[in-house]
LUMMI-338042 format. One record per residue: x, z, y of N, C-alpha, C in turn. Coordinates in steps of 0.05 Angstrom, whole numbers, plus 5000, padded with zeros to 4 digits. Each point is the difference from the previous one (the first is absolute). Example, Ala and Ser with C-alpha at 12.3 -4.5 7.8 and 13.67 -1.06 7.14 Angstrom:
BEGIN
<node n_x="5264" n_z="5156" n_y="4886" ca_x="4982" ca_z="5000" ca_y="5024" c_x="5018" c_z="5000" c_y="5024"/>
<node n_x="4993" n_z="4986" n_y="5021" ca_x="5016" ca_z="5001" ca_y="5024" c_x="4985" c_z="5014" c_y="5022"/>
***
This chain:
BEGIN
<node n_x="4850" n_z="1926" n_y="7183" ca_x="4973" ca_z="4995" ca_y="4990" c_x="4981" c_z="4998" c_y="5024"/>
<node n_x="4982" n_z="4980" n_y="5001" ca_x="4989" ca_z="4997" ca_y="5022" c_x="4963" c_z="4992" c_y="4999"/>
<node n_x="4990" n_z="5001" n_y="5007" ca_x="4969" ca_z="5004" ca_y="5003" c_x="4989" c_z="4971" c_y="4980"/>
<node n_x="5019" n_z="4973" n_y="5010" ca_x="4997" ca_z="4988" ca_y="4986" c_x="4997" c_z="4993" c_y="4984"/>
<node n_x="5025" n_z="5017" n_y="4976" ca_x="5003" ca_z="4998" ca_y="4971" c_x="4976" c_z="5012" c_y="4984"/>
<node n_x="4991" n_z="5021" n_y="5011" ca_x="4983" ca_z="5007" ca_y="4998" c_x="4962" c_z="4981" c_y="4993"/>
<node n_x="5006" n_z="5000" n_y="5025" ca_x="4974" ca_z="4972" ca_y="4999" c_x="4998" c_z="4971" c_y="4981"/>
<node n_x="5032" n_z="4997" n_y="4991" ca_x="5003" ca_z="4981" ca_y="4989" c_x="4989" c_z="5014" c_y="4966"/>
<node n_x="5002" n_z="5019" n_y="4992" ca_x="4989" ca_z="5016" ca_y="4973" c_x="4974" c_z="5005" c_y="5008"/>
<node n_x="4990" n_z="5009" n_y="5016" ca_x="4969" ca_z="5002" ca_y="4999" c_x="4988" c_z="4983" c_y="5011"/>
<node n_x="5011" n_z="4982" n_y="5015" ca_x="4977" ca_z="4982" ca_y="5010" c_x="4994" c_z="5003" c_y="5028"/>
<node n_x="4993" n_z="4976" n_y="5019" ca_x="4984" ca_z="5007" ca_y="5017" c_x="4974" c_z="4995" c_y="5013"/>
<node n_x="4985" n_z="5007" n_y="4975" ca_x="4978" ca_z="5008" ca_y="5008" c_x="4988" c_z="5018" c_y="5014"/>
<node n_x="4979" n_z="4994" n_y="5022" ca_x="4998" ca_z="5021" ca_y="5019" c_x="4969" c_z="4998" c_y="4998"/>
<node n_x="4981" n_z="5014" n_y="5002" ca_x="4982" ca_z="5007" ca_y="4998" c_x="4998" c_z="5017" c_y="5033"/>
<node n_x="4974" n_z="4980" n_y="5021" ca_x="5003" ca_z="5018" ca_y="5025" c_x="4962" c_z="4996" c_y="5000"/>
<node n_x="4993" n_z="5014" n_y="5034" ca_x="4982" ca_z="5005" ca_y="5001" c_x="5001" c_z="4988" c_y="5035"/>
<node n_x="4977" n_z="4997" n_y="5017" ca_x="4995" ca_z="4998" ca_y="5025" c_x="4992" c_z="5020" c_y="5013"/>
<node n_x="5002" n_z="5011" n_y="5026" ca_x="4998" ca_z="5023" ca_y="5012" c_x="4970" c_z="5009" c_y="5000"/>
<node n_x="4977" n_z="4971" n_y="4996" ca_x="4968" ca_z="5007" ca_y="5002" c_x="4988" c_z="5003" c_y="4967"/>
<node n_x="5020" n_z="4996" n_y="4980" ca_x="4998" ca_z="5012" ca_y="4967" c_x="4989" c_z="5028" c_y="5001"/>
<node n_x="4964" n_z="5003" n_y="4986" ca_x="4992" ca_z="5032" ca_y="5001" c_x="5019" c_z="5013" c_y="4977"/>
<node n_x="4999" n_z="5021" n_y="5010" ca_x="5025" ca_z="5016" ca_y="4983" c_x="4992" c_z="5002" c_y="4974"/>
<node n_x="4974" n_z="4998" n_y="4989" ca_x="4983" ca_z="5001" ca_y="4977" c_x="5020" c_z="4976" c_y="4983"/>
<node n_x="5000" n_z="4985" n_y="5017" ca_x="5005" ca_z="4976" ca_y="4981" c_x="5040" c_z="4995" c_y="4999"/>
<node n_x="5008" n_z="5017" n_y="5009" ca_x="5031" ca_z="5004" ca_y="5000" c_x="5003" c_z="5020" c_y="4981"/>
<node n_x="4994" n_z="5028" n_y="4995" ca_x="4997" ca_z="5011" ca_y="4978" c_x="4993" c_z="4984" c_y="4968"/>
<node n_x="4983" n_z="4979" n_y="5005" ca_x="4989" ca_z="4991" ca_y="4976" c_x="5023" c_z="4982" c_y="4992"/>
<node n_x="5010" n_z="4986" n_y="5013" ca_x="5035" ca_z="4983" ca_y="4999" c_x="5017" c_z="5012" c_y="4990"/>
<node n_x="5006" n_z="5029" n_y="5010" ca_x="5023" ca_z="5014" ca_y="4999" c_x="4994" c_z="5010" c_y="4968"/>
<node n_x="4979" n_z="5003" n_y="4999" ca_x="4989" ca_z="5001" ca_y="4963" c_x="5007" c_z="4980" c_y="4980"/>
<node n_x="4980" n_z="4981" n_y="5011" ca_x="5008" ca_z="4974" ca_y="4992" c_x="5030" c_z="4992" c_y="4989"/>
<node n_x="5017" n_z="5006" n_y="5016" ca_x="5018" ca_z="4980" ca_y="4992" c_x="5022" c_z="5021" c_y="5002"/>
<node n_x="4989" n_z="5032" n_y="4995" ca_x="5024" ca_z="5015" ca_y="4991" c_x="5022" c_z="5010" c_y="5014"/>
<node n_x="4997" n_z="4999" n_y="5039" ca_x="5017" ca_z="5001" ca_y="5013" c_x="4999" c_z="5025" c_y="5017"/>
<node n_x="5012" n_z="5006" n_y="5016" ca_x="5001" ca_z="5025" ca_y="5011" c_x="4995" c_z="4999" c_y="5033"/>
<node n_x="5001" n_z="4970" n_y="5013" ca_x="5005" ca_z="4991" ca_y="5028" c_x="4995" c_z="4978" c_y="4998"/>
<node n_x="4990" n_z="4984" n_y="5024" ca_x="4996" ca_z="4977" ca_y="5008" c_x="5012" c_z="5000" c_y="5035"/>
<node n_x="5007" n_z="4974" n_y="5007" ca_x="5000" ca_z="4998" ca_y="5028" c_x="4981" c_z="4993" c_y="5006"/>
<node n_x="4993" n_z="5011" n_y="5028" ca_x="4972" ca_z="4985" ca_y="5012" c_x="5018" c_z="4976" c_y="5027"/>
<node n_x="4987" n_z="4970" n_y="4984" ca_x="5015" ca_z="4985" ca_y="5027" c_x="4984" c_z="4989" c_y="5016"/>
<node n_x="5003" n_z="4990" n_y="5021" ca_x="4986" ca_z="4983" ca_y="5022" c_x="5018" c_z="4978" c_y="5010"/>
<node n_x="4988" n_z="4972" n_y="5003" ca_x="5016" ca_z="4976" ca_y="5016" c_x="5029" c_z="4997" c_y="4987"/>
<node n_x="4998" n_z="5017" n_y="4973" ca_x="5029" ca_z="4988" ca_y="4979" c_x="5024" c_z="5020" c_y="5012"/>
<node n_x="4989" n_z="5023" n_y="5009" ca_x="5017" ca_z="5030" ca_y="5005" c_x="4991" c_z="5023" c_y="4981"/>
<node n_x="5024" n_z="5008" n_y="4998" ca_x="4982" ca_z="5034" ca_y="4988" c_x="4996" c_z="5020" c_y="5016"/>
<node n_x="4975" n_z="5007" n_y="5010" ca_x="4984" ca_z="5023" ca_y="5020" c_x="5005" c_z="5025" c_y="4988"/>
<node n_x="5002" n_z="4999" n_y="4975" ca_x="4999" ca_z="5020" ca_y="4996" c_x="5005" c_z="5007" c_y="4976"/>
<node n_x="4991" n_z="5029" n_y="4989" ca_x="5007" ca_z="5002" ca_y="4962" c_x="4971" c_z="5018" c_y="4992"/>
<node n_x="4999" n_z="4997" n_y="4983" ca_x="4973" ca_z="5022" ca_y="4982" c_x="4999" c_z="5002" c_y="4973"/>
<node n_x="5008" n_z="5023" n_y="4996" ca_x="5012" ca_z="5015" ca_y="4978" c_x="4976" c_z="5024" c_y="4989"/>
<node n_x="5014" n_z="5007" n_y="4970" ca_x="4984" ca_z="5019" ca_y="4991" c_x="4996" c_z="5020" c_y="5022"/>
<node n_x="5018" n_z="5008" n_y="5013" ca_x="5009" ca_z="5028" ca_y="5015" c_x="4982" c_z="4995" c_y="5024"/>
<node n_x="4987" n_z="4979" n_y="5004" ca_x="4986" ca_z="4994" ca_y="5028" c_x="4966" c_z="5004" c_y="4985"/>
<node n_x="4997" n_z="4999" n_y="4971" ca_x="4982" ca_z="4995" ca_y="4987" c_x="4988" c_z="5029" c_y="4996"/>
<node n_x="5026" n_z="5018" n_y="4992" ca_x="4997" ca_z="5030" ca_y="5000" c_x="4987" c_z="5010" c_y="5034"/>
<node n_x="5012" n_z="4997" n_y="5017" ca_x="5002" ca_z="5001" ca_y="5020" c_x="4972" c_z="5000" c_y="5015"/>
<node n_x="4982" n_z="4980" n_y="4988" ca_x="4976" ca_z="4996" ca_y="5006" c_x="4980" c_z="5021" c_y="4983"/>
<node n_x="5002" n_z="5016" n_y="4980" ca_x="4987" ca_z="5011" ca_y="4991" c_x="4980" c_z="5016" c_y="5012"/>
<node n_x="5020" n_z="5016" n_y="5024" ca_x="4980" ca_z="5017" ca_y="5006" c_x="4982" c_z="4992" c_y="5021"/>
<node n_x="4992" n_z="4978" n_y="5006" ca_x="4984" ca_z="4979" ca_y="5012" c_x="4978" c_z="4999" c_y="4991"/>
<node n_x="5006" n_z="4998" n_y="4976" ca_x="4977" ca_z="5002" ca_y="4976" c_x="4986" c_z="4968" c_y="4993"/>
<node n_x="4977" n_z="5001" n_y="4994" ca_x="4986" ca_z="4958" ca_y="4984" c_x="5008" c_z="4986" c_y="5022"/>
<node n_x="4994" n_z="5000" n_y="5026" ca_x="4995" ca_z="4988" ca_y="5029" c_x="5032" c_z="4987" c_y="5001"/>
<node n_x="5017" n_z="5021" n_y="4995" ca_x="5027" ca_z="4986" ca_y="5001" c_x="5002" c_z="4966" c_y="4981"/>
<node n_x="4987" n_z="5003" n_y="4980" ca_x="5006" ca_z="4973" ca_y="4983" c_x="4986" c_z="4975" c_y="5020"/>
<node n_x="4984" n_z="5008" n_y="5020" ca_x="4990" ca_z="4977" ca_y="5020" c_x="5016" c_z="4987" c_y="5021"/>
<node n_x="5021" n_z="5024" n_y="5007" ca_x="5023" ca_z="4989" ca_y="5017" c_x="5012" c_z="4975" c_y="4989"/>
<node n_x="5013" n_z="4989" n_y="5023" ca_x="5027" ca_z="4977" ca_y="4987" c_x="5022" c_z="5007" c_y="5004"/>
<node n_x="5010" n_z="4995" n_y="4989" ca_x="5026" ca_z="5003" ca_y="4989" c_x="5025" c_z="5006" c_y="5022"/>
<node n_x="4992" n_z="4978" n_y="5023" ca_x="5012" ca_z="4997" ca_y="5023" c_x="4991" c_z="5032" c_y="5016"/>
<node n_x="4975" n_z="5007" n_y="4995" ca_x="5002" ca_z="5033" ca_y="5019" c_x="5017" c_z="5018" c_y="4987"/>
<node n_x="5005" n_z="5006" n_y="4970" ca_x="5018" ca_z="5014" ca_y="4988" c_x="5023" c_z="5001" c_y="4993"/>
<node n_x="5018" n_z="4981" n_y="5005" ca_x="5017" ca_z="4985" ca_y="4982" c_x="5023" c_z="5015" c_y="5011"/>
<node n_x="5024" n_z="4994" n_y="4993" ca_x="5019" ca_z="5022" ca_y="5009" c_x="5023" c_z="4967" c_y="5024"/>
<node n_x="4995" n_z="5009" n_y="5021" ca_x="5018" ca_z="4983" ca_y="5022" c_x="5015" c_z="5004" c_y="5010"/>
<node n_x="5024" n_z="4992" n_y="5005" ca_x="5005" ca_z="4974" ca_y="4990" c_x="5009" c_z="5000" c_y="4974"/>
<node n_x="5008" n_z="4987" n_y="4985" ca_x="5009" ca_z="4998" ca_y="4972" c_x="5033" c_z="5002" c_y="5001"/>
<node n_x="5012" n_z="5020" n_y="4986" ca_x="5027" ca_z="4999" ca_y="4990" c_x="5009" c_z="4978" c_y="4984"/>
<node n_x="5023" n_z="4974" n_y="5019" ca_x="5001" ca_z="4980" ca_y="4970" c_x="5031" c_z="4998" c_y="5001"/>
<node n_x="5007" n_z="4985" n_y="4979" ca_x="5027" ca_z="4996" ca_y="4996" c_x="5006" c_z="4966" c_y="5002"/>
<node n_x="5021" n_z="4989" n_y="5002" ca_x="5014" ca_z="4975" ca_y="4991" c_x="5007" c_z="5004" c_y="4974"/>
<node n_x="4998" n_z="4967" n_y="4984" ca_x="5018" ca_z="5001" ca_y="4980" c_x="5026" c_z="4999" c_y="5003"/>
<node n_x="5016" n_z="5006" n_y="5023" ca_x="5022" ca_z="5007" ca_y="4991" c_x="5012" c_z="5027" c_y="5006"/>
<node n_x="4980" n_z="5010" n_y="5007" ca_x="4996" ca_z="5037" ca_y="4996" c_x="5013" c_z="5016" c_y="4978"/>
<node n_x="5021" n_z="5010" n_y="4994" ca_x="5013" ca_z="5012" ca_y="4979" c_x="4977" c_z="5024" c_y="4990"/>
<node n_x="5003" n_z="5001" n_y="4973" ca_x="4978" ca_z="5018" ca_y="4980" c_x="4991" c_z="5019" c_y="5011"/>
<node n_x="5042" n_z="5017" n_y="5011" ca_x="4998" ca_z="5018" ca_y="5002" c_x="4988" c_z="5013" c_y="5035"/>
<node n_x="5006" n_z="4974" n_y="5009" ca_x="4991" ca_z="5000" ca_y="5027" c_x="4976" c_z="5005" c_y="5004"/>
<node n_x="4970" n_z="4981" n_y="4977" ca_x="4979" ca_z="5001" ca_y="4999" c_x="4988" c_z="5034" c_y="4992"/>
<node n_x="5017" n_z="5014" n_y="4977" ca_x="4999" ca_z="5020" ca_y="4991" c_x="5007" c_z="5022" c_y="5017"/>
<node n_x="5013" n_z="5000" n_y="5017" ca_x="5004" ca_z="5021" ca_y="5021" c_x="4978" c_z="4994" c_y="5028"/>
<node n_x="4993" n_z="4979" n_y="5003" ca_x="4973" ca_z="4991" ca_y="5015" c_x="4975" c_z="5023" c_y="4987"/>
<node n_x="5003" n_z="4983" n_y="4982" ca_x="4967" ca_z="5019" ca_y="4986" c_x="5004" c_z="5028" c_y="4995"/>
<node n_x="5022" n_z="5008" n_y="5001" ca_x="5001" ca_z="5030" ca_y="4999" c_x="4992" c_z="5013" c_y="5022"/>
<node n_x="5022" n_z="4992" n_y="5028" ca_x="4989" ca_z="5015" ca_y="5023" c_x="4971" c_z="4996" c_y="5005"/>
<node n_x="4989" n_z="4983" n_y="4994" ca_x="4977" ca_z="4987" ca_y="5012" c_x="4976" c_z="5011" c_y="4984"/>
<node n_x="5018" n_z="5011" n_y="4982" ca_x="4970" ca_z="5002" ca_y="4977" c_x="4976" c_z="4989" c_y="4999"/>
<node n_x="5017" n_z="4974" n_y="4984" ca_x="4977" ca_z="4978" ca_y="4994" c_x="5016" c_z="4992" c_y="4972"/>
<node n_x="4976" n_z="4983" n_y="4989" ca_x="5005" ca_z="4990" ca_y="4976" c_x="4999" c_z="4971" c_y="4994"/>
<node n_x="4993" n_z="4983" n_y="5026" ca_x="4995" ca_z="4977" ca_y="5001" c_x="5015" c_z="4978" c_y="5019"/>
<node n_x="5011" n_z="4979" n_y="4997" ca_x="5013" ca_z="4987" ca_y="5022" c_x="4992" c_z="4965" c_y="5001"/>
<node n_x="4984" n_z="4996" n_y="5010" ca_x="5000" ca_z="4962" ca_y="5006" c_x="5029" c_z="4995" c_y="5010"/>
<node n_x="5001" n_z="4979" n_y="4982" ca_x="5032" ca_z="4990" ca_y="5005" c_x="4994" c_z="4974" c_y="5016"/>
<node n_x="5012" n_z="4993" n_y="5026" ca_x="4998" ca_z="4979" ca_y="5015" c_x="5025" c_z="4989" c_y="4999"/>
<node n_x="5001" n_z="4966" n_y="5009" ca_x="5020" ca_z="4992" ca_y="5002" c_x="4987" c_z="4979" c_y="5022"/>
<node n_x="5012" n_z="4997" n_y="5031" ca_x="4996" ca_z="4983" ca_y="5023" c_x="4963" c_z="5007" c_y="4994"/>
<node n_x="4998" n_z="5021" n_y="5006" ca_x="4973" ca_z="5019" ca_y="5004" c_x="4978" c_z="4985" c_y="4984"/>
<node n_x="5015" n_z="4989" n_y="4976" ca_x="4984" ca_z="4998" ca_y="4983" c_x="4994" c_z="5016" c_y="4974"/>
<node n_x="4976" n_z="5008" n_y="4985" ca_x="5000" ca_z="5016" ca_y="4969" c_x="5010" c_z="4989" c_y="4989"/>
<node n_x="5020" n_z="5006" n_y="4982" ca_x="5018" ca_z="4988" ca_y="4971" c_x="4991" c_z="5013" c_y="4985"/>
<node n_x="4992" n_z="5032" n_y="4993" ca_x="5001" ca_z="5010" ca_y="4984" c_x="4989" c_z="5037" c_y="5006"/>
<node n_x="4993" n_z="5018" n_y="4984" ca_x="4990" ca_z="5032" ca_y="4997" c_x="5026" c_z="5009" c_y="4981"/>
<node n_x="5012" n_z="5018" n_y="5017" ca_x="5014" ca_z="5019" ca_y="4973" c_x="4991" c_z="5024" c_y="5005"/>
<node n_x="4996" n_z="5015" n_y="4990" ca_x="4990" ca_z="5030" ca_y="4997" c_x="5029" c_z="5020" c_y="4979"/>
<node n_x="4995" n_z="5030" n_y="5002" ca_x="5027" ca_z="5009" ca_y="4999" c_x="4998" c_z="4999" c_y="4970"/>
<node n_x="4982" n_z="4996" n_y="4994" ca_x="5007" ca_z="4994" ca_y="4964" c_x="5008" c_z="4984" c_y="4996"/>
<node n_x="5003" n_z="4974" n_y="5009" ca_x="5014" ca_z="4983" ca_y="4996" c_x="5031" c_z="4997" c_y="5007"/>
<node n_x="5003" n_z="5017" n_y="5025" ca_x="5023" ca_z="5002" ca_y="5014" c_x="5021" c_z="5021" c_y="4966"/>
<node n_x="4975" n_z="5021" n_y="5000" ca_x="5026" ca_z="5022" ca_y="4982" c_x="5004" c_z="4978" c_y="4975"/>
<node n_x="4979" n_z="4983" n_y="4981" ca_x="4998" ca_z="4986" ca_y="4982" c_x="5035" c_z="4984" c_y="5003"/>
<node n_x="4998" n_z="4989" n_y="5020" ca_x="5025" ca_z="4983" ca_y="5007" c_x="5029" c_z="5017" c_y="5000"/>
<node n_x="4995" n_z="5024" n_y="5004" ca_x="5027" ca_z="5013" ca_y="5007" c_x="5008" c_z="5002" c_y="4970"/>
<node n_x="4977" n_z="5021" n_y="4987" ca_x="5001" ca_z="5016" ca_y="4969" c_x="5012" c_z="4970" c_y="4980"/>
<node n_x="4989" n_z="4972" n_y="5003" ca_x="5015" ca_z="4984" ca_y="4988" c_x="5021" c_z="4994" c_y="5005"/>
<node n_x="5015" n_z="5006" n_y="5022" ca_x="5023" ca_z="4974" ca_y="5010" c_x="5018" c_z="5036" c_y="4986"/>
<node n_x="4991" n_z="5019" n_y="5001" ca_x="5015" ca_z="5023" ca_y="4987" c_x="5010" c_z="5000" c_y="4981"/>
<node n_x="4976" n_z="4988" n_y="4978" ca_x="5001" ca_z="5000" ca_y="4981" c_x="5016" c_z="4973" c_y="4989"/>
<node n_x="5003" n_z="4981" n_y="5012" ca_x="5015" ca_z="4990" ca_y="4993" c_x="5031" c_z="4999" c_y="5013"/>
<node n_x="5002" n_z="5015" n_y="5022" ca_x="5031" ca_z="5001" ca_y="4998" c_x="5007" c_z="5027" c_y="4982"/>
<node n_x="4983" n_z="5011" n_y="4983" ca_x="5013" ca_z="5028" ca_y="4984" c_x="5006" c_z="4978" c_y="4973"/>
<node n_x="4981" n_z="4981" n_y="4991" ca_x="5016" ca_z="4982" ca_y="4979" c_x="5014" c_z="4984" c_y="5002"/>
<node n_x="5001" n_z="4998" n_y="5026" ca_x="5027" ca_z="4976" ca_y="5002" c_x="5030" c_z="5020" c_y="4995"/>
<node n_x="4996" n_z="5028" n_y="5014" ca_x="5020" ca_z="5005" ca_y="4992" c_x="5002" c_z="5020" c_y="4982"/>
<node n_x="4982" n_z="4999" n_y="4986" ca_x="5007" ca_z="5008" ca_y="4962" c_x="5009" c_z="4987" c_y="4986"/>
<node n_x="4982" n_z="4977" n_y="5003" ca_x="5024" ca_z="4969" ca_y="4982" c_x="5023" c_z="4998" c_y="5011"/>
<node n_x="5007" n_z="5004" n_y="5038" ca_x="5023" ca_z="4998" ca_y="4993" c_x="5028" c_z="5009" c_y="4983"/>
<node n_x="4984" n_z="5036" n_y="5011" ca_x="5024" ca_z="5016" ca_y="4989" c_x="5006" c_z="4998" c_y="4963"/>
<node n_x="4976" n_z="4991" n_y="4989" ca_x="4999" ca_z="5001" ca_y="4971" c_x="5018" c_z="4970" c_y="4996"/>
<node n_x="5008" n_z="4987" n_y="5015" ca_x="5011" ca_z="4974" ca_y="4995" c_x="5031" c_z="5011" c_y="5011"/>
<node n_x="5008" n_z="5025" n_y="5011" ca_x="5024" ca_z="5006" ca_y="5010" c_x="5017" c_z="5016" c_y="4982"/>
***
């Protein structure tokens, strides 16, 4: 199972940001459109990542923080994977790393965002269906 198959069920849509994006207006995205992370890119690279946890992070900054951009906060460099990154490969990445987010590049380009809900989403199915593949089988034995 590989990062790919993955992307090929959800899609790759990527939703990013630029390093001079005020952070005001990256929060309002990450609302927007229901997500948990964005990359921040420059010149068609990813600089970087900015996540809820960078969002928390700013709190005790207090209003002044929402004037920053994105690029002074952002968490650097960004943890990414290949699509041909195994699940479980990606899944033991985000563990040590404790993160929840990964831009997937291919020839240092974005293809795609998996995040670990998506990663466990992928495992809990492919489970679930080798436990009925082999119920039908044995009920057919």
């Amino acid at each position: 199972m590989t990062i790919a198959a993955i992307l090929k069920d959800k899609g790759r849509e990527v939703t990013s940001v630029t390093p001079d994006t005020p952070v005001s207006r990256v929060i309002a995205l990450l609302a927007q459109h229901r997500i948990g992370a964005v990359p921040v890119m420059a010149d068609g690279e990813v600089r970087g990542i900015f996540s809820e946890r960078d969002v928390i992070g700013m709190l005790a900054q207090g209003a002044t923080a929402l004037d920053t951009t994105v690029g002074e906060v952002m968490t650097a460099p960004a943890m990414t994977v290949s699509p041909h990154e195994s699940v479980i490969g990606a899944l033991a990445l985000m563990t040590k790393r404790r993160i929840r987010h990964l831009p997937v590049l291919d020839d240092r380009q974005v293809v795609g965002l998996v995040s670990i809900g998506d990663l466990v989403k992928y495992r809990i199915d492919r489970i679930e269906a080798d436990a009925a593949a082999m119920r039908d089988y044995i009920q057919q034995s």
